[in-house]
C-alpha positions in Angstrom: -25.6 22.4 -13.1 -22.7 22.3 -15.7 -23.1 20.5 -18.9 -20.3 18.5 -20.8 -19.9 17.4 -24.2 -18.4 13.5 -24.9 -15.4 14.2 -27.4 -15.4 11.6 -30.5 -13.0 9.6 -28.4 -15.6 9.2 -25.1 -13.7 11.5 -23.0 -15.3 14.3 -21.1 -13.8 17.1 -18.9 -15.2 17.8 -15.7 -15.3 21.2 -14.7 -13.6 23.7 -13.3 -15.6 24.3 -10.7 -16.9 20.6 -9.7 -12.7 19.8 -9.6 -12.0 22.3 -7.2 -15.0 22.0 -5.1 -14.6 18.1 -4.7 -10.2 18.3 -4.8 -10.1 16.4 -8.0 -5.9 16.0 -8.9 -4.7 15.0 -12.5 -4.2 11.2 -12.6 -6.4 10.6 -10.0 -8.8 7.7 -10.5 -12.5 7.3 -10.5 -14.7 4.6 -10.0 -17.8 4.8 -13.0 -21.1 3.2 -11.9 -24.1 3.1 -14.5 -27.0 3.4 -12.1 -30.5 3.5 -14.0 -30.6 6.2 -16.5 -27.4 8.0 -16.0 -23.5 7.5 -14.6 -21.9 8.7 -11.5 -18.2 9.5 -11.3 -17.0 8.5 -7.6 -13.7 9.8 -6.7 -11.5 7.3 -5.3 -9.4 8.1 -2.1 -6.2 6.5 -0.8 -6.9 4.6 2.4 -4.6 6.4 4.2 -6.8 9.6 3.8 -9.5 8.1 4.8 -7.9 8.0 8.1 -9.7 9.2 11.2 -13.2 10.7 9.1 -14.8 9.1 11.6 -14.0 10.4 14.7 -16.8 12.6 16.5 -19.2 10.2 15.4 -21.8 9.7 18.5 -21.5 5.8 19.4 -23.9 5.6 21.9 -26.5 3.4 20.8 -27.7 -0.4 21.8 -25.9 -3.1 19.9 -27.1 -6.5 19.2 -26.3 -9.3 21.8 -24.1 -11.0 19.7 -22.3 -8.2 18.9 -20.4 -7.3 22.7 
């Protein structure tokens, strides 16, 4: 687990390693969400990456009548 320090401005860096190992790019926005006692930085991706990280999914399963 790293640890950060908040500069006098708010601004923290995020680490070497978390950057690499989740592809973070300068400029690149992030959504913040306050969720109980702490924050969580989620990494906002273009919709056009998002394309296809489905696929392989298993779809067999029974859907609701209303739903055919």
């Amino acid at each position: 687990m790293e640890k950060v320090v908040i500069s006098p401005k708010y601004q923290v860096v995020i680490p070497r390693q978390v950057r690499e190992k989740l592809g973070l790019r300068p400029g690149q926005e992030v959504q913040v969400i306050p969720y109980e006692n702490r924050i969580e930085l989620i990494p906002l991706r273009p919709a056009r990456e998002l394309r296809g990280f489905l696929r392989g999914m298993n779809a067999d399963f029974e859907r609701e009548p209303d739903r055919l």
